[in-house]
C-alpha positions in Angstrom: 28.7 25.2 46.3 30.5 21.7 46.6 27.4 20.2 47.5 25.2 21.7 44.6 27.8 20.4 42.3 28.7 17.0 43.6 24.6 16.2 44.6 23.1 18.4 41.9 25.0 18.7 38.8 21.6 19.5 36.5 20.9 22.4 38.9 24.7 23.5 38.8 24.9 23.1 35.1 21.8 24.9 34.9 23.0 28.3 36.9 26.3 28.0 35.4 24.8 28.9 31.9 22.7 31.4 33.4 25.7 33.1 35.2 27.6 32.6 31.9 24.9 34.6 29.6 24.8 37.6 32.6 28.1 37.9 32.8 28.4 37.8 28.6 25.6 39.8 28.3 26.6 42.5 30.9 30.2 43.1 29.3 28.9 42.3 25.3 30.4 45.3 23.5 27.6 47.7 21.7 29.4 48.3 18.7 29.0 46.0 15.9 31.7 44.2 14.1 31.3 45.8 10.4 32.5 42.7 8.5 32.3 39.7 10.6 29.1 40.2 12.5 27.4 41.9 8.6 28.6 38.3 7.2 25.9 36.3 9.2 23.4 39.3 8.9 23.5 40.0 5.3 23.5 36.1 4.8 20.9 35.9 6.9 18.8 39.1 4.9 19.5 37.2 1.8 18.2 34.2 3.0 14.6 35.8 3.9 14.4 37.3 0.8 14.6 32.9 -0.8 18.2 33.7 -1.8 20.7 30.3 -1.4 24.3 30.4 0.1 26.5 29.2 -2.5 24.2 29.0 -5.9 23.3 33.0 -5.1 25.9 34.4 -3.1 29.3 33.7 -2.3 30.1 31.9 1.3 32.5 30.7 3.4 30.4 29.4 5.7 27.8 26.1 5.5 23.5 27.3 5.8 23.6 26.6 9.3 24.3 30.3 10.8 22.3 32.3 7.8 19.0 30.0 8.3 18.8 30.5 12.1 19.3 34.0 12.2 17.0 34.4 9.3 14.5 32.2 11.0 14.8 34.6 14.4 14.6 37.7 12.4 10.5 36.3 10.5 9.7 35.1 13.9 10.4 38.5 16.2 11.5 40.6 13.3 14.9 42.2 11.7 16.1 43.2 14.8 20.0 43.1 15.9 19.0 42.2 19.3 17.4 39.3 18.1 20.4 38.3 17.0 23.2 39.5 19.6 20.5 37.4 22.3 21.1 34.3 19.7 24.5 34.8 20.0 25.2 35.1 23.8 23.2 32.1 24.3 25.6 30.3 22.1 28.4 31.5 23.5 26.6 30.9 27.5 25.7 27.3 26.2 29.5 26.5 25.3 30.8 28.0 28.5 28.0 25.9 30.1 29.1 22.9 28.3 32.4 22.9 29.3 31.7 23.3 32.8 29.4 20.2 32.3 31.9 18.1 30.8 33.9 18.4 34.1 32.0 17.3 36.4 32.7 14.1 38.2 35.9 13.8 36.8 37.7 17.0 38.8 37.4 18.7 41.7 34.6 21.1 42.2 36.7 24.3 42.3 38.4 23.5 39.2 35.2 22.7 37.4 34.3 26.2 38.8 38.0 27.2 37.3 37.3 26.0 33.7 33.6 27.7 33.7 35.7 30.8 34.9 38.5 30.3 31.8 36.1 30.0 29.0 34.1 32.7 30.0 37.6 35.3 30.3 38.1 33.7 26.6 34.9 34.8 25.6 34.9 38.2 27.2 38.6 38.9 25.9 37.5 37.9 22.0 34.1 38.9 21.3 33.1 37.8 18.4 29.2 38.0 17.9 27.7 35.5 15.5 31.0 34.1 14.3 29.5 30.3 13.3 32.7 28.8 15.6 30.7 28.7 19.0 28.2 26.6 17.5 30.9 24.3 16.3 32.4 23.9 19.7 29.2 24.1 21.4 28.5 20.4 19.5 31.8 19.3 19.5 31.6 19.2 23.3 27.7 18.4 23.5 29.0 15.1 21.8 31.9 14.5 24.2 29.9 14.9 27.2 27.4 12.2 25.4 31.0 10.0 24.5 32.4 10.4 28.2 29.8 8.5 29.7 30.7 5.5 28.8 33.9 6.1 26.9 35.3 2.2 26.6 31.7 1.1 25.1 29.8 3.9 24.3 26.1 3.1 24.0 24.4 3.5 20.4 22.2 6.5 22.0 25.6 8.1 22.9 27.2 7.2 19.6 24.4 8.7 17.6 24.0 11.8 19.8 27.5 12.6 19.0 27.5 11.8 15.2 24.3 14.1 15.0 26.2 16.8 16.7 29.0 16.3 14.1 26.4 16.5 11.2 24.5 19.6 12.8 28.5 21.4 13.0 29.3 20.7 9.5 26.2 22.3 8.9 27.6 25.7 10.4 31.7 25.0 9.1 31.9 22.1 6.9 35.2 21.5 8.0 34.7 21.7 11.6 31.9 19.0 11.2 34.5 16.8 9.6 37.6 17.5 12.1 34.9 17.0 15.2 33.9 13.8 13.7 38.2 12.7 13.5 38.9 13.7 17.0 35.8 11.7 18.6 35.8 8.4 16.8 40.3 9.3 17.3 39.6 9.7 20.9 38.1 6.8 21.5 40.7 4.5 19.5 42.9 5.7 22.0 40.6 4.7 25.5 39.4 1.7 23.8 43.3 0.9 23.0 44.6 2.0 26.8 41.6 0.8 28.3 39.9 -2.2 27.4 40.7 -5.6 26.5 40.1 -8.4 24.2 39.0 -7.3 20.8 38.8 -3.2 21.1 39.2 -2.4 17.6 36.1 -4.3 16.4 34.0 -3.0 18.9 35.4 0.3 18.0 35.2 0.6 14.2 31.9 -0.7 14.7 31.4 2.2 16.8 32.6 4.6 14.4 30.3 3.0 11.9 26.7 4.2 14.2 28.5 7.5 14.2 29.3 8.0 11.0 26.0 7.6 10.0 24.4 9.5 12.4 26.4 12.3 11.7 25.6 11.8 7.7 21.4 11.3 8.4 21.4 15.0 9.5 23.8 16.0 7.2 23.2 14.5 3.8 19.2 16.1 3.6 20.6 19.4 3.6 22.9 18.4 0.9 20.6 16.5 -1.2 18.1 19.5 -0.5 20.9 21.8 -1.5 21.7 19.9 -4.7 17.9 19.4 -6.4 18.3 23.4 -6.6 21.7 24.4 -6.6 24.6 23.5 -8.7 27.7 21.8 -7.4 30.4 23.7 -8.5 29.6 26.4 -6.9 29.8 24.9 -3.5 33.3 23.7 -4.7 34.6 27.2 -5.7 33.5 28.9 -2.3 34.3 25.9 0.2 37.5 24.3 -1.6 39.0 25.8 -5.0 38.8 29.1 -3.7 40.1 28.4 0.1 42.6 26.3 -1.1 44.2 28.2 -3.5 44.4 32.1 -2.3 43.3 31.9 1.1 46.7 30.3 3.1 48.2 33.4 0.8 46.1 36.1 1.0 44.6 35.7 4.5 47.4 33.8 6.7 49.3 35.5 9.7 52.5 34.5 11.3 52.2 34.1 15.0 53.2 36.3 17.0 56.8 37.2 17.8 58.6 38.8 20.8 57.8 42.5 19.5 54.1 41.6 18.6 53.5 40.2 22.1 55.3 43.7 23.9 52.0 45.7 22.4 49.7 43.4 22.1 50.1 40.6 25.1 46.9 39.2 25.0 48.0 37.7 21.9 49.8 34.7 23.4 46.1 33.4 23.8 47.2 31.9 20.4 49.9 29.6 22.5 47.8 28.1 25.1 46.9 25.0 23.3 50.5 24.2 23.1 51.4 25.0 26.5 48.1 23.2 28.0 49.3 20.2 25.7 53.0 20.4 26.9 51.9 20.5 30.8 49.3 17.9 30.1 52.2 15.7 28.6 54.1 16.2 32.1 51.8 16.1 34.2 49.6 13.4 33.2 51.6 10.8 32.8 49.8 7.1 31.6 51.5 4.5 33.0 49.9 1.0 32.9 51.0 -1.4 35.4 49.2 -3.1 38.1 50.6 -0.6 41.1 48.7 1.8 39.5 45.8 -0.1 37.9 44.0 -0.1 34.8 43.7 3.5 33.5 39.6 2.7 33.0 39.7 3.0 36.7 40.6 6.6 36.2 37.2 8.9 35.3 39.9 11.9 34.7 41.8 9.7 31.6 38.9 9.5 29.2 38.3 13.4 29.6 42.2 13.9 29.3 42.2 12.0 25.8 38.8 13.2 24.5 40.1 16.9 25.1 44.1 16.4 23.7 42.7 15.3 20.8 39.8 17.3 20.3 42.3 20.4 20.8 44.9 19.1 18.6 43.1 18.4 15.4 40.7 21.5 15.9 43.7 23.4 16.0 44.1 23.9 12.5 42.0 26.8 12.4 44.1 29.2 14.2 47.5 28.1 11.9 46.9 29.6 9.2 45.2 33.3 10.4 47.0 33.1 13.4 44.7 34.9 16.2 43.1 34.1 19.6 39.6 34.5 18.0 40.6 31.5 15.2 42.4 29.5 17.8 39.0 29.3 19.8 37.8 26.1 18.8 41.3 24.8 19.7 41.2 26.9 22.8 38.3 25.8 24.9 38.6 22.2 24.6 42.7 23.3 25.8 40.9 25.4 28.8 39.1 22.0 29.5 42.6 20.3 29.8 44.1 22.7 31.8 41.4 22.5 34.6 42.2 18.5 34.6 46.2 19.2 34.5 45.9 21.6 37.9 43.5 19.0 39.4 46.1 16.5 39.0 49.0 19.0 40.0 46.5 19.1 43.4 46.6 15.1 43.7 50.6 15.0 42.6 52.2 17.7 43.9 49.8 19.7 46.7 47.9 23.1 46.8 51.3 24.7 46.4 51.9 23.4 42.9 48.6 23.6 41.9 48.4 27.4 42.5 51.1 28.0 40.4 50.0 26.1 37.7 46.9 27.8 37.8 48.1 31.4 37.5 50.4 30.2 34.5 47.1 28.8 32.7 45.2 31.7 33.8 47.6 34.1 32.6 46.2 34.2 28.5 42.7 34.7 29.1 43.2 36.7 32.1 45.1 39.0 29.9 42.1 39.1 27.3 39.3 39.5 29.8 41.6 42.4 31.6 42.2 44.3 27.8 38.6 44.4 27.9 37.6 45.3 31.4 40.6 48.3 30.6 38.9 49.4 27.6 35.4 49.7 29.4 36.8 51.2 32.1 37.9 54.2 29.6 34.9 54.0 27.5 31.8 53.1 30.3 29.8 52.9 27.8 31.4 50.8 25.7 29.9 47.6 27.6 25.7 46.9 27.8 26.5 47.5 31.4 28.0 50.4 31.1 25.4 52.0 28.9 22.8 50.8 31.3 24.5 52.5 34.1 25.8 55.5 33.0 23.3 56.8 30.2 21.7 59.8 30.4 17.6 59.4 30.6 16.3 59.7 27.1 14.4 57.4 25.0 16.2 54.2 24.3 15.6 51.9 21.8 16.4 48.2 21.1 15.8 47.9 17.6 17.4 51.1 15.9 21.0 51.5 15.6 22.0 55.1 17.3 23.8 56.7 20.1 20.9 56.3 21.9 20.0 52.2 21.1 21.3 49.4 22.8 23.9 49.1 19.8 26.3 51.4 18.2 27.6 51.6 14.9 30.3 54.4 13.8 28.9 57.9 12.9 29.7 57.7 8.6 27.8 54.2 8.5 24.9 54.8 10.7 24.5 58.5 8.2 25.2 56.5 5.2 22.7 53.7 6.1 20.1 56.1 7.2 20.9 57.9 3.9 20.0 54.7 1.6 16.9 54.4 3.2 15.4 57.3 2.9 16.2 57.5 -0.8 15.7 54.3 -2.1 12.6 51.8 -2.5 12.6 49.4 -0.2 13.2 46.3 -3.2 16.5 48.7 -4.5 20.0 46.6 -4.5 22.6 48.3 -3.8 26.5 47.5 -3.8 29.0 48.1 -0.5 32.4 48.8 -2.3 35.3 49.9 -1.3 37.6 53.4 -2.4 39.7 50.2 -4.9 39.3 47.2 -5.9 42.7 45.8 -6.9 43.4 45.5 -3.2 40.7 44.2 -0.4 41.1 43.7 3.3 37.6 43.8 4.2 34.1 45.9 3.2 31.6 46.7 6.1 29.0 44.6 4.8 26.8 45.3 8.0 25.4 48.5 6.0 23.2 46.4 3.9 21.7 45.4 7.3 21.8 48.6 8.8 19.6 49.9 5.3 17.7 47.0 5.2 18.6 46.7 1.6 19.8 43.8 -0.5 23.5 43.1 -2.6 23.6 43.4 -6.2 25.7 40.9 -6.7 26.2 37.5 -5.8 30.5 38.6 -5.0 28.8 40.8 -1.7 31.1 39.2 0.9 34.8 41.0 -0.5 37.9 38.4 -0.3 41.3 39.2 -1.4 42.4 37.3 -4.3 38.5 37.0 -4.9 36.7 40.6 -5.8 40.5 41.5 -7.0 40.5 39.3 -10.3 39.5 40.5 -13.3 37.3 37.1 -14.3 35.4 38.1 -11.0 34.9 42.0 -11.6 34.0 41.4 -14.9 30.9 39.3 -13.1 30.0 41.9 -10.6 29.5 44.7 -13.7 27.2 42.1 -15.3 25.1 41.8 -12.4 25.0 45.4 -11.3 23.7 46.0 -15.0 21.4 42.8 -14.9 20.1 44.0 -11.4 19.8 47.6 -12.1 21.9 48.9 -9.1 21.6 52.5 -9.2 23.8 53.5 -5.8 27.0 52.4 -4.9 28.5 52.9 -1.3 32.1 53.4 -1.7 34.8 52.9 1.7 38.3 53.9 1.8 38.7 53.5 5.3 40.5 49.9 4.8 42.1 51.2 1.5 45.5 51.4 3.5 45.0 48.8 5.6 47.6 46.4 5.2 48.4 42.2 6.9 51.8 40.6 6.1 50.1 38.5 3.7 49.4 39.0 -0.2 45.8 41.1 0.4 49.1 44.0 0.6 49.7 44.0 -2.5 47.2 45.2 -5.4 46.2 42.9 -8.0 46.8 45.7 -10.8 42.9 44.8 -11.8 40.6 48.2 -12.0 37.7 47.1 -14.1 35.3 47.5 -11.2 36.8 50.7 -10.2 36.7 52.2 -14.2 33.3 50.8 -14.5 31.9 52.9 -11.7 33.7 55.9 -12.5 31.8 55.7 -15.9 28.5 55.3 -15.2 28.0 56.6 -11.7 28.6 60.1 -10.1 29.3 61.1 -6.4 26.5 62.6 -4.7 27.4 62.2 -1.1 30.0 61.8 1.2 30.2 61.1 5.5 33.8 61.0 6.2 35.7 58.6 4.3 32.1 57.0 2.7 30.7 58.2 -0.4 27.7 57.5 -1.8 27.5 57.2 -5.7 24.2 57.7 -8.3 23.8 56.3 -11.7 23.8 58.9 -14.2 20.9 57.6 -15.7 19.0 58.6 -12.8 17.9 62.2 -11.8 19.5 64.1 -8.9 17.3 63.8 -6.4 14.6 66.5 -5.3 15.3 66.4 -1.9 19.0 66.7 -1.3 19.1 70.4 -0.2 16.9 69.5 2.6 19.1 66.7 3.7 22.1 66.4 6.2 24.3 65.4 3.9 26.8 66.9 2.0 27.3 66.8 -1.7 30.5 66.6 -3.2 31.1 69.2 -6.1 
């Protein structure tokens, strides 16, 4: 193994992605995610059909995620495995990457240590098609290209890495910009340390060939965006809107004593700060000629380039404080840590550098472990486990059933089936909720799962968003202008309540009163109904169905 690494690092990086997207792929979850995975796959349904994120539907996200996916789904068709293989080789590419940025600059076992970190991090937070890993994918694609010459980074290098930083603003507009801040801050600080003469010239004009790199795959999309779309629409969904309810309505504390007693994997969300504090004490910089120039020193660059690409990405997990949105903090941090018990192994001995490992190891471990637990309970909870233990029967990759290679609950994969037997295949419909003063999320994944298209631009449900009255008052308009005969109504996150403001209703039941009025109940699957206009005829053949109509 040492040899493979330290002779053939192409080959090593090579079968480290492929072990990575085995090892994802064997313990992926089958169930889908209701409201995070539907995001991309609704977005990317609305996207086929010539809809625009922003100008037609509300999105927190940039293009980036909706256009790929929607891209996969005309070339091998709507398929959730098309997109659950899109997304483990996302997630195998940025494990992959952060073994490569290792090498050379740490032992061999603790490159092998990282690749092993990242991966427990991805096991232990599965989050299929969350646009993150394609943000931290590039963000350390353009360190790798910035590393290899960090004191006078070549113009290839500088405009590989500012393209990376264009192509992840395309997926989070603000994690484009932050990546952007933490490369050209990074290497202020190793051309400050480590060169001489005139460093900041050579570095601002550095920053210059990035900067535009990063805007000549950036600004077509925006220009592109702007000949159709209207601007103020991109400001509601990306800054008035965040800015002003989101901190409120969406933020977590972290995680106290009691928090961390039932749910330990939770200290995930303190890793960056503890790899930053053991970095601080372990990787001391001093310049002096005993020591020699810190250039000399390939582990340095890597040390900076990582600190600062954890610190300023950080600021997604502050305010919805989770080990899923401290990810793009984390695995840069996971990076560091595999540096800090190299250099515990240089400093201290084998001794020291065991212990320092378990402590490091000890978050994701804990993650990875929940996970392994649950599977363990549930075999066939895991792709593996399904594979394994199955009974023979007919399988299937595309559908969603007991049977398939995914699962969705029971109500939604009735309720989906439901919609598409009864509708036309060009019907909108709208995924509600049992209220609408008060929002946590809406399973959005059922417009996938029936193949059928929003109503309304307000699909994607936001609290402090779908609440207001300005906003209801939109949705009636467009359920009227779009003719949306059925209505899918949820209560199963009517009671579900965060310490934040989405806890409190917003005393706003326009929505609510306007369905009451004009639609009836017709069906129901646990806590889902399913409502008809009652301008349109019961339908023929609802005796002979499975479900069961509400008096």
């Amino acid at each position: 193994m040492r040899r493979l690494i330290d002779d053939k690092p192409f080959a090593a990086s090579l079968i480290a992605g492929f072990f990575a997207f085995l090892v994802l792929g064997a313990l992926m979850v089958r169930d889908i995610n209701p409201y995070d995975e539907g995001i991309v796959l609704t977005g990317a349904l609305r996207t086929l059909a010539g809809d625009i994120p922003h100008r037609d539907y509300y999105s927190t996200y940039g293009p980036g995620q909706n256009y790929l996916v929607a891209g996969l789904f005309a070339l091998f068709g709507k398929q959730l495995i098309v997109a659950r293989l899109f997304s483990l080789l996302l997630m195998a590419l940025t494990a992959g990457a952060a073994f490569v940025v290792t090498l050379g600059r740490m032992r061999w076992y603790f490159s092998l240590l990282v690749l092993a970190l990242v991966l427990a991090f991805l096991v232990g937070w599965q989050a299929h098609l969350y646009p993150i890993y394609p943000v931290i994918l590039l963000a350390l694609v353009g360190a790798i290209a910035l590393l290899r010459n960090p004191v006078a980074p070549s113009r290839t290098a500088l405009i590989l890495a500012g393209a990376c930083a264009g192509g992840a603003a395309l997926f989070r507009y603000d994690g484009g910009f932050f990546i952007l801040v933490a490369h050209c801050l990074a290497l202020a600080i190793i051309s400050w340390r480590c060169a001489s003469g005139a460093w900041f010239r050579r570095w601002f004009v550095d920053c210059i060939v990035y900067a535009l790199a990063s805007a000549a795959i950036f600004l077509p999309f925006a220009v592109s965006y702007l000949a159709v779309a209207p601007l103020d629409a991109f400001l509601h969904d990306i800054i008035r809107f965040p800015t002003t309810y989101y901190a409120e309505m969406r933020g977590l504390p972290f995680p106290g004593p009691g928090e961390l007693k039932s749910q330990p994997q939770e200290i995930a969300v303190y890793f960056p700060i503890l790899i930053l504090l053991l970095a601080a004490w372990i990787l001391p910089i001093r310049r002096s000629q005993n020591e020699g120039i810190a250039a000399d020193r390939s582990w340095f660059p890597l040390a900076v380039m990582m600190a600062v690409l954890q610190v300023v990405l950080f600021y997604k997990g502050v305010v919805r404080v989770s080990g899923l949105h401290m990810m793009m903090s984390i695995v840069p941090a996971t990076v560091l840590a595999g540096l800090v018990a190299d250099q515990m192994m240089t400093r201290r001995g084998w001794r020291a550098a065991l212990a320092i490992t378990v402590l490091i190891g000890l978050a994701p471990g804990l993650g990875a472990i929940r996970e392994l637990a649950l599977d363990l309970r549930q075999p066939q909870r895991s792709l593996l486990g399904w594979a394994v233990t199955a009974k023979p029967q007919p399988r299937s990759c595309a559908a969603i059933d007991e049977r398939s290679m995914f699962r969705l609950g029971g109500d939604y994969r009735a309720v989906a089936s439901f919609v598409r037997r009864h509708t036309p295949p060009d019907a909108r419909i709208l995924v509600g909720l049992g209220r609408h003063d008060k929002i946590f999320v809406n399973p959005q994944v059922l417009y996938f799962a029936s193949d059928r298209l929003p109503g309304t631009r307000w699909h994607h449900f936001d609290p402090g968003l779908q609440t207001r009255g300005d906003v209801q008052r939109q949705m009636i308009g467009e359920l009227q202008h779009n003719g949306v005969q059925w209505i899918v109504r949820d209560g199963s996150f009517d009671n579900v309540s965060e310490p934040n403001g989405s806890a409190v209703g917003s005393g706003v039941h326009l929505l609510d009163q306007y369905i009451v009025s004009r639609y009836r109940p017709l069906s129901y699957y646990g806590r889902l109904e399913i409502w008809l206009s009652k301008s349109v005829a019961w339908p023929r053949d609802m005796k002979a169905s499975r479900c069961m109509a509400i008096p």
